[in-house]
Structures are given as structure tokens and as C-alpha cells.
N, CA, C and O atoms as CSV, one atom per row, in Angstrom:
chain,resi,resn,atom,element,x,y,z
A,1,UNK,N,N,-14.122,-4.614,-8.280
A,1,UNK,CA,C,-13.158,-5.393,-7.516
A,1,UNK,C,C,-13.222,-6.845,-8.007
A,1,UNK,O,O,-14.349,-7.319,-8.153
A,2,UNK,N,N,-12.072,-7.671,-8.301
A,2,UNK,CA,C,-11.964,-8.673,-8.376
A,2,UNK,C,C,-12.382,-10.005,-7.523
A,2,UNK,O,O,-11.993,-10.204,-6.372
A,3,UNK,N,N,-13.091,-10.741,-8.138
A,3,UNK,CA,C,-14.173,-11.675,-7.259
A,3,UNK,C,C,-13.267,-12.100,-5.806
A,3,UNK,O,O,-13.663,-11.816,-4.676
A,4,UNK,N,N,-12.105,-12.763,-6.075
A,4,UNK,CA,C,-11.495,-13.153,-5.153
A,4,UNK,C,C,-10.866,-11.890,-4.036
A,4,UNK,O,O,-10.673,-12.141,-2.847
A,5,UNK,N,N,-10.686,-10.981,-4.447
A,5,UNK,CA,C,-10.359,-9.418,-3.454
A,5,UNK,C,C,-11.766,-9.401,-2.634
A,5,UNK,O,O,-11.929,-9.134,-1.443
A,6,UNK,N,N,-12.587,-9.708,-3.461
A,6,UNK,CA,C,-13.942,-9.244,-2.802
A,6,UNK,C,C,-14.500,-10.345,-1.686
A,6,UNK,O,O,-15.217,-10.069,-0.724
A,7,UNK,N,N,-13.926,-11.841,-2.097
A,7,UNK,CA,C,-14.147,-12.846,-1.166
A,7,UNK,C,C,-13.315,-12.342,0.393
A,7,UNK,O,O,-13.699,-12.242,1.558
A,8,UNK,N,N,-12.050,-12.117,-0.292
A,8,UNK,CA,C,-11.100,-11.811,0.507
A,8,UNK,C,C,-12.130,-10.755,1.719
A,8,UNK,O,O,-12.695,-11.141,2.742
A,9,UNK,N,N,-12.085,-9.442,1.163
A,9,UNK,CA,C,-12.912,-8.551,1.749
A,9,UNK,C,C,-13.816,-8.781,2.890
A,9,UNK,O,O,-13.709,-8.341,4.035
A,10,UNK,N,N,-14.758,-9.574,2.369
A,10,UNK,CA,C,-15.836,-9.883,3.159
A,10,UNK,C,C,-15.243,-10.937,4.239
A,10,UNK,O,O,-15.565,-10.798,5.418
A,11,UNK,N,N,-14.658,-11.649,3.973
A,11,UNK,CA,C,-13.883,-12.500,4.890
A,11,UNK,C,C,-13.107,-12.003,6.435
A,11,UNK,O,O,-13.146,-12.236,7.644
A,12,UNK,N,N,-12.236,-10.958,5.168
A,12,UNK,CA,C,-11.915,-9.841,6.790
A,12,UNK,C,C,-12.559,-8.948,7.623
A,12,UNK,O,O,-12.483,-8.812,8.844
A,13,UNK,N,N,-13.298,-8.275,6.670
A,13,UNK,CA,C,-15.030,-7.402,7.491
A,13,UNK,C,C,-15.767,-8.043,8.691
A,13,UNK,O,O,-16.147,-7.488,9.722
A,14,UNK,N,N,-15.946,-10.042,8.118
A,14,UNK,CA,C,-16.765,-10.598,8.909
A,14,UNK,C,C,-15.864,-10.919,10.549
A,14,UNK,O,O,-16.482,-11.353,11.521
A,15,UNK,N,N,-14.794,-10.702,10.578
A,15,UNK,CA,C,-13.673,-10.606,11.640
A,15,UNK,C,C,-12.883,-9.433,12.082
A,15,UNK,O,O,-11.786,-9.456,12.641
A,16,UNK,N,N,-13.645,-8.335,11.731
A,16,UNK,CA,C,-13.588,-7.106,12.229
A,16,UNK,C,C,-12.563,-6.231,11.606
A,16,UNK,O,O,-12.412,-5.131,12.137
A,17,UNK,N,N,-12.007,-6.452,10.822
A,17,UNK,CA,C,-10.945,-5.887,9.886
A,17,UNK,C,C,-11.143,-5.252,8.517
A,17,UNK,O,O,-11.467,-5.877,7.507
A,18,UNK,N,N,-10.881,-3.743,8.601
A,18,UNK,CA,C,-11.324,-3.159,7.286
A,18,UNK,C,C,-10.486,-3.045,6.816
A,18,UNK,O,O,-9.674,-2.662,7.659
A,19,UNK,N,N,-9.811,-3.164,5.437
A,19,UNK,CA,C,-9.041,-3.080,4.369
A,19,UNK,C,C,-9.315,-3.500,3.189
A,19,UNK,O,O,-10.343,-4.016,2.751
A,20,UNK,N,N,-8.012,-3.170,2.534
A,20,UNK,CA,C,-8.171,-3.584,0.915
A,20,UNK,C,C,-7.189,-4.944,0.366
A,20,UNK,O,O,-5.990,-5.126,0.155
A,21,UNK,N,N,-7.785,-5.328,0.324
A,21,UNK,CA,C,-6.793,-6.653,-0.102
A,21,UNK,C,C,-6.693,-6.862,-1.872
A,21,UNK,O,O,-7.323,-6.346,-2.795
A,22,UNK,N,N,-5.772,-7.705,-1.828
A,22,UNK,CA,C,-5.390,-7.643,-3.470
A,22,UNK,C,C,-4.653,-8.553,-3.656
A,22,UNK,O,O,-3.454,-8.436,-3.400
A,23,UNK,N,N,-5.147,-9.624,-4.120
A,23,UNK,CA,C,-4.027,-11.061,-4.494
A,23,UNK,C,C,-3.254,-10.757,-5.574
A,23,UNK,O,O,-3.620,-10.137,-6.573
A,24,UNK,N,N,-1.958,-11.299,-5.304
A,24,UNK,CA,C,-0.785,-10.769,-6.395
A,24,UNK,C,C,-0.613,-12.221,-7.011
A,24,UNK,O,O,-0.025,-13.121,-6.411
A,25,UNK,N,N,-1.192,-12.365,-8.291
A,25,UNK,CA,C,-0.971,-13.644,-8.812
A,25,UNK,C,C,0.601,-13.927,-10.069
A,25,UNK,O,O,0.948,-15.008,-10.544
A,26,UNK,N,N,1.228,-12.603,-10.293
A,26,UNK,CA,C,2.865,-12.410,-10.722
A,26,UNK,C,C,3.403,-12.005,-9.556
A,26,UNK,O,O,2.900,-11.624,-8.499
A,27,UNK,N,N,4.604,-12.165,-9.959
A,27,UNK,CA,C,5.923,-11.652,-9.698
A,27,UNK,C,C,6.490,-12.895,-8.479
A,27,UNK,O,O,6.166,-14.075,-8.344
A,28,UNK,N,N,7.443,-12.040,-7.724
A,28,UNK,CA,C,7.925,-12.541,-6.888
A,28,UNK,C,C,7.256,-12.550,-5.536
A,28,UNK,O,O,7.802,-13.292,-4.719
A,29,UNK,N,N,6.242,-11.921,-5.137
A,29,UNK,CA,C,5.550,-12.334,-4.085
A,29,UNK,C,C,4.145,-13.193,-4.842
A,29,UNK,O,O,3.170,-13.360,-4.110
A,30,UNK,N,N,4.089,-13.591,-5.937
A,30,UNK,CA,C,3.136,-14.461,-6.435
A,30,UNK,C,C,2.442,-15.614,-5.294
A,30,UNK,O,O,3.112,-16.443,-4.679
A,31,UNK,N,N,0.692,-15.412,-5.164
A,31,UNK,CA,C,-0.068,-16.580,-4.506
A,31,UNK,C,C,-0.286,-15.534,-3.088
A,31,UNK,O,O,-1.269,-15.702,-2.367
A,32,UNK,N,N,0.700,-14.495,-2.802
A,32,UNK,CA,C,0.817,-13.744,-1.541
A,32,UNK,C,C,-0.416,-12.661,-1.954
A,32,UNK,O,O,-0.802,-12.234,-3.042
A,33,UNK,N,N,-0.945,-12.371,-0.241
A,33,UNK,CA,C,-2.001,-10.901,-0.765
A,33,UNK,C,C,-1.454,-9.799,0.129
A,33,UNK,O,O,-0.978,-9.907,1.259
A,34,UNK,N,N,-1.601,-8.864,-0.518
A,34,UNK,CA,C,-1.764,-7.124,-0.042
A,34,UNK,C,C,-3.067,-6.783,0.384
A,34,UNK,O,O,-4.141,-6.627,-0.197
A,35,UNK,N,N,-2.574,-6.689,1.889
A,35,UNK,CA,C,-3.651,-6.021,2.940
A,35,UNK,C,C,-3.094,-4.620,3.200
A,35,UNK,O,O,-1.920,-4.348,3.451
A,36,UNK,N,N,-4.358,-3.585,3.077
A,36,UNK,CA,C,-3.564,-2.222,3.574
A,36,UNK,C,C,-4.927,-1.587,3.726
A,36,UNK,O,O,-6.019,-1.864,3.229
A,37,UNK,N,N,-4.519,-0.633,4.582
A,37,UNK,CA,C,-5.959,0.383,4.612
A,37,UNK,C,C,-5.128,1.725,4.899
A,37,UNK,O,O,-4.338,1.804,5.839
A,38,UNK,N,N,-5.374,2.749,4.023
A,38,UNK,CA,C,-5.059,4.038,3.955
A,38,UNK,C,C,-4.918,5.031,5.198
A,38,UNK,O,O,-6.044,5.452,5.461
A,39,UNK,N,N,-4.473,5.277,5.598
A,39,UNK,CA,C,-4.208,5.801,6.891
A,39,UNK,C,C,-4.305,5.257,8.299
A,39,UNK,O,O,-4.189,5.946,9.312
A,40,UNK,N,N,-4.514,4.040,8.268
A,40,UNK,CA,C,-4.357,3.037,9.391
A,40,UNK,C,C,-3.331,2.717,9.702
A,40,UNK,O,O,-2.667,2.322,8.743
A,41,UNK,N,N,-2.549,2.670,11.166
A,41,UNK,CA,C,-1.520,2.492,11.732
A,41,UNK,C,C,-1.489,0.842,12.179
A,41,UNK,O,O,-2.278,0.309,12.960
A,42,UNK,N,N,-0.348,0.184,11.458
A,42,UNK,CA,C,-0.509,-0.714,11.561
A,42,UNK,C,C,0.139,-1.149,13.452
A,42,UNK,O,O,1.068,-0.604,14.048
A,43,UNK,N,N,-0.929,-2.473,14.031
A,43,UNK,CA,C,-1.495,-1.969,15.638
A,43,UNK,C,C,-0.971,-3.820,16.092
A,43,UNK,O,O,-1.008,-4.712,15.245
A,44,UNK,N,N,-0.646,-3.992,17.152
A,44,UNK,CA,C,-0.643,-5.216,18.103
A,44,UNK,C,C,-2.261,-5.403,17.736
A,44,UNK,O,O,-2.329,-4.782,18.796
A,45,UNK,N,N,-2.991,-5.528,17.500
A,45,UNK,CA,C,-4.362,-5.624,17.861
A,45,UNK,C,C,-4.452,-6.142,16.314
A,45,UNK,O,O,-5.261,-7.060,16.179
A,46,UNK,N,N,-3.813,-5.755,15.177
A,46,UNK,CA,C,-4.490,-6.376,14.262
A,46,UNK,C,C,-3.152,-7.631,13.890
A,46,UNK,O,O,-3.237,-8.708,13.300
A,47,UNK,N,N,-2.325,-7.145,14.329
A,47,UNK,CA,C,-1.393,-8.146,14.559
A,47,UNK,C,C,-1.801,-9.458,15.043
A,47,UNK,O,O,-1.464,-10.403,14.331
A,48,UNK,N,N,-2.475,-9.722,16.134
A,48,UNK,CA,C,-3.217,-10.965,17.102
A,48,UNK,C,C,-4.563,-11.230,15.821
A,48,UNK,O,O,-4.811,-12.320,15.305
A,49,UNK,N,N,-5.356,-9.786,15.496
A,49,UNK,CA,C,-6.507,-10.457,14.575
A,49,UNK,C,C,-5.842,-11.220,13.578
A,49,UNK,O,O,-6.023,-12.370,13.976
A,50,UNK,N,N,-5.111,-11.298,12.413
A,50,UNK,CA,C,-4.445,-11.716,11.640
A,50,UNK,C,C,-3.531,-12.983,11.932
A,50,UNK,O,O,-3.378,-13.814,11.037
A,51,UNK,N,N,-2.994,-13.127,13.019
A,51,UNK,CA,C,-1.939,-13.984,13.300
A,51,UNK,C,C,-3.379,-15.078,13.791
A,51,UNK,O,O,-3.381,-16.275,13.503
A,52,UNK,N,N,-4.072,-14.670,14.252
A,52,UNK,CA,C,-5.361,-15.852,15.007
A,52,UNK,C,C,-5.836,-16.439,13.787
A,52,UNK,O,O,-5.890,-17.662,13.912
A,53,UNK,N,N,-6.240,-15.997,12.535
A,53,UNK,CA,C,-7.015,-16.424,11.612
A,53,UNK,C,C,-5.968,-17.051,10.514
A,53,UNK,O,O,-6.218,-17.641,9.463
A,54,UNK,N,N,-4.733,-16.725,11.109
A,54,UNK,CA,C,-3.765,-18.047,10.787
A,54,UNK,C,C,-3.024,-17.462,9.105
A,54,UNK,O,O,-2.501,-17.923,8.091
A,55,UNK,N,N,-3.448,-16.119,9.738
A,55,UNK,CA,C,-2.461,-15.346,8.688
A,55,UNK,C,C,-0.904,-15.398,8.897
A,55,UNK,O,O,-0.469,-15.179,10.028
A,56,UNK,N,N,0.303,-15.788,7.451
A,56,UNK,CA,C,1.339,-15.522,8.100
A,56,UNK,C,C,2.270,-14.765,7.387
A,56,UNK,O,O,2.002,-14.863,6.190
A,57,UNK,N,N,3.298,-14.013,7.590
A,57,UNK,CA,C,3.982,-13.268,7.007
A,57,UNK,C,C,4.301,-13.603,5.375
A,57,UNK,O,O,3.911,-14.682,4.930
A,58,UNK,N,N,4.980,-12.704,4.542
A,58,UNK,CA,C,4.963,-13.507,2.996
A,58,UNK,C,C,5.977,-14.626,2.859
A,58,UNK,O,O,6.056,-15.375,1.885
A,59,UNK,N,N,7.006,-14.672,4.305
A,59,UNK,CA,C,7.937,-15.466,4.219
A,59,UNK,C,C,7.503,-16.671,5.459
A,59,UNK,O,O,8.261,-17.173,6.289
A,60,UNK,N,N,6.164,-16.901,5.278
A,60,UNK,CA,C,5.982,-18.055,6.520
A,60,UNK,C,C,6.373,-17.910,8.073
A,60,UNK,O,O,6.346,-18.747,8.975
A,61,UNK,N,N,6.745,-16.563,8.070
A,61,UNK,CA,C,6.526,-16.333,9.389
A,61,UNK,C,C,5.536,-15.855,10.298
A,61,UNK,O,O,4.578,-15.411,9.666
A,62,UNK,N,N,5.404,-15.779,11.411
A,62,UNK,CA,C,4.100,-15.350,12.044
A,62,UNK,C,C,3.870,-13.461,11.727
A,62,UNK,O,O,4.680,-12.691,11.211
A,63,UNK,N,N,3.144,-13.308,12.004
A,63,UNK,CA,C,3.027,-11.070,11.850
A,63,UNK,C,C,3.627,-10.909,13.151
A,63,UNK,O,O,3.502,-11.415,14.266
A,64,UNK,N,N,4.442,-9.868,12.505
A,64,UNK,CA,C,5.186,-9.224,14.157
A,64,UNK,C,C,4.757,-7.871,13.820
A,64,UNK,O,O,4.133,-7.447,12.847
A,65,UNK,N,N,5.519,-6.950,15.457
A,65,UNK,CA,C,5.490,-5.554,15.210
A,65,UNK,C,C,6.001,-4.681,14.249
A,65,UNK,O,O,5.884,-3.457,14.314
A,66,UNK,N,N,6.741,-5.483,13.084
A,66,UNK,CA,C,7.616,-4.606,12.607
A,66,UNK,C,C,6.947,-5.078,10.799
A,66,UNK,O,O,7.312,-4.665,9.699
A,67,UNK,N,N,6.032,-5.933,11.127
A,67,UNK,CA,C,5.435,-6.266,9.254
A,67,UNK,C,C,4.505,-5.440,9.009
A,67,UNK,O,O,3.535,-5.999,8.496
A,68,UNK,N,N,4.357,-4.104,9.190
A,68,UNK,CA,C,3.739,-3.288,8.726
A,68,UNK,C,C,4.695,-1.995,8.205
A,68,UNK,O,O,5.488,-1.227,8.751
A,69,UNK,N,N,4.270,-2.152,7.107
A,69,UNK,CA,C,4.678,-0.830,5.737
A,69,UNK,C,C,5.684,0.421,6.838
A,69,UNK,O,O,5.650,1.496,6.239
A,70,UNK,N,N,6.193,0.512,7.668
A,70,UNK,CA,C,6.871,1.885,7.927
A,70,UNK,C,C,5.865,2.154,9.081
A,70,UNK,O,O,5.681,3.370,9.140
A,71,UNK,N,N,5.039,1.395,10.155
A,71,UNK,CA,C,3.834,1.197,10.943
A,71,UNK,C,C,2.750,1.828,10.424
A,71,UNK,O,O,1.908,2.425,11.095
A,72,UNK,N,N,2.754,1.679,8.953
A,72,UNK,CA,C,1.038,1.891,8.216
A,72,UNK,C,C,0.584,-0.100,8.333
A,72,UNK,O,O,1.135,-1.097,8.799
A,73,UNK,N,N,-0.785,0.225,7.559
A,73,UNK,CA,C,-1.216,-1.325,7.689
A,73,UNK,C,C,-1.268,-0.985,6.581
A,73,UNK,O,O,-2.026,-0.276,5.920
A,74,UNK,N,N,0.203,-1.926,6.283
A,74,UNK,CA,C,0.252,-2.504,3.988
A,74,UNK,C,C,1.302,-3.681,4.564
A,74,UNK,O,O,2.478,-3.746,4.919
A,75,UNK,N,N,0.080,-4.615,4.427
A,75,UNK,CA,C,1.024,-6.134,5.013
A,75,UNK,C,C,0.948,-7.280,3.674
A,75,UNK,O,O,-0.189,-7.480,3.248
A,76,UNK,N,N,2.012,-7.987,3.041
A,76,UNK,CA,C,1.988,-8.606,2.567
A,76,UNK,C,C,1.925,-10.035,3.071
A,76,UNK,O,O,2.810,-10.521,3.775
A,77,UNK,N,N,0.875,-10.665,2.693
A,77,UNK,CA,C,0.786,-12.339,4.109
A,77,UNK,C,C,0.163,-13.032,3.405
A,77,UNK,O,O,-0.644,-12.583,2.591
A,78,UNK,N,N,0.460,-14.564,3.608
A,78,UNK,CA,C,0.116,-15.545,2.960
A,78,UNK,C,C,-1.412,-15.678,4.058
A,78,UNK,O,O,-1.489,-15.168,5.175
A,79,UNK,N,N,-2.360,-16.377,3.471
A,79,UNK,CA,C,-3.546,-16.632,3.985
A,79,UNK,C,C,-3.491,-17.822,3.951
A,79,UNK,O,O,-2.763,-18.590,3.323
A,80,UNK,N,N,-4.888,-18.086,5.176
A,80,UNK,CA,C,-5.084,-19.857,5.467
A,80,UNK,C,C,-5.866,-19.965,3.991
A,80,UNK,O,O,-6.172,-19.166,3.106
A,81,UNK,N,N,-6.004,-21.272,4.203
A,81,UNK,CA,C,-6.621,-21.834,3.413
A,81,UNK,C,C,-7.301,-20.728,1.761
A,81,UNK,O,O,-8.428,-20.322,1.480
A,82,UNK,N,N,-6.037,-20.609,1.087
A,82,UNK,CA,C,-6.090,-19.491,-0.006
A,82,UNK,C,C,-6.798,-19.840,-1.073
A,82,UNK,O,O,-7.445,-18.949,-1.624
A,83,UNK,N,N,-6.845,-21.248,-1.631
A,83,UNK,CA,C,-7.788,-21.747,-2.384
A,83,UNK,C,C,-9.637,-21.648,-2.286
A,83,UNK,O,O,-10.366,-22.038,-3.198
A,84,UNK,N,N,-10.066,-21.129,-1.164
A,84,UNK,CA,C,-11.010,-20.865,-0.713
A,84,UNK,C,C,-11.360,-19.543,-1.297
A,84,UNK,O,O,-12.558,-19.538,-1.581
A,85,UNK,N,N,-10.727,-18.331,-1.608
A,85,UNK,CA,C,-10.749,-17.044,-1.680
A,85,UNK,C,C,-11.023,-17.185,-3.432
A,85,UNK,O,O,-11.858,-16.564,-4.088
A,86,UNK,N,N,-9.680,-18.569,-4.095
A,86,UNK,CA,C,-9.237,-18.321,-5.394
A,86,UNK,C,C,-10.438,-19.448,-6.489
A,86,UNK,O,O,-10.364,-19.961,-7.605
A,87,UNK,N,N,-11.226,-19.411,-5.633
A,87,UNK,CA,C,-12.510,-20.455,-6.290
A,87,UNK,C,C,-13.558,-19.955,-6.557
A,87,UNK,O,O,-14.114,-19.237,-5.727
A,88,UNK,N,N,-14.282,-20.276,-8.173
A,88,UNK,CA,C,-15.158,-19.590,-9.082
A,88,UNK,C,C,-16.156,-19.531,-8.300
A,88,UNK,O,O,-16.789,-18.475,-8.303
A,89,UNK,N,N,-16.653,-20.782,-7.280
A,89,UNK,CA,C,-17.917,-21.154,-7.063
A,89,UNK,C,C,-18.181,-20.441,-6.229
A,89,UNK,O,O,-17.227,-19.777,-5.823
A,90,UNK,N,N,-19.233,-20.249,-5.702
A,90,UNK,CA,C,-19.899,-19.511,-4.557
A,90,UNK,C,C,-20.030,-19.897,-3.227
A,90,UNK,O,O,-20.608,-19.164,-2.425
């Protein structure tokens, strides 16, 4: 896993959230990350975890009921403070 997926990772683990994250550094959602966890229904509950830690939609909006993949959890969302995740140092 890529250092910064893996910062990412541990970041969300330590706030109760299991998934896979994956910073998309091309295309058109470029700087945005992919949160998803495989058979997880995306829930009001991770909606509030995410929206609290100041996660916000890929278009700067807050997470609603309806930003999850088809109600799986595959959310594309800009993160706080993203330079934190995208830094060599330790």
C-alpha cells in the first residue's frame, strides 16, 4: 500500500472507520480520495463519522445520504487537512 493510503488508513482506523482509501493524484477527481469498504452499506453513522472529521464531498459539499456508491460505502471526499496524509516525513 502506498505510504500516503496507509497514513490515510491508520488515520481512519484510529476513528473507528474501516476501509480502503486511495488518493487519486490524475484525472478529474485529482487531490480527491476513494473511501470504500467491500460490502459495507454505506450508513448515517458513517456519514456524521466523516462529516465530524471534516470530511467533505468531492464537490465541497458536506456527505449526505445519498454520497454513497448505490448505498455501498465507495465515497469520493476531499479530506481535512490533505497535506498531512501527502508528506514524506513521519
Amino acid at each position: 500500500m502506498r505510504p500516503e493510503n496507509q497514513k490515510m488508513k491508520d488515520f481512519l482506523q484510529g476513528h473507528g472507520i474501516d476501509c480502503t482509501p486511495k488518493y487519486l493524484k490524475d484525472g478529474s477527481l485529482k487531490g480527491r480520495w476513494m473511501l470504500q469498504a467491500k460490502g459495507k452499506n454505506w450508513s448515517q453513522e458513517l456519514q456524521d463519522k466523516l462529516n465530524s472529521l471534516g470530511f467533505r464531498d468531492f464537490d465541497n459539499a458536506p456527505l449526505h445520504r445519498f454520497s454513497g456508491n448505490g448505498g455501498m460505502f465507495c465515497v469520493c471526499v476531499r479530506a481535512p487537512m490533505p497535506y498531512r496524509f501527502l508528506s514524506t516525513d513521519n
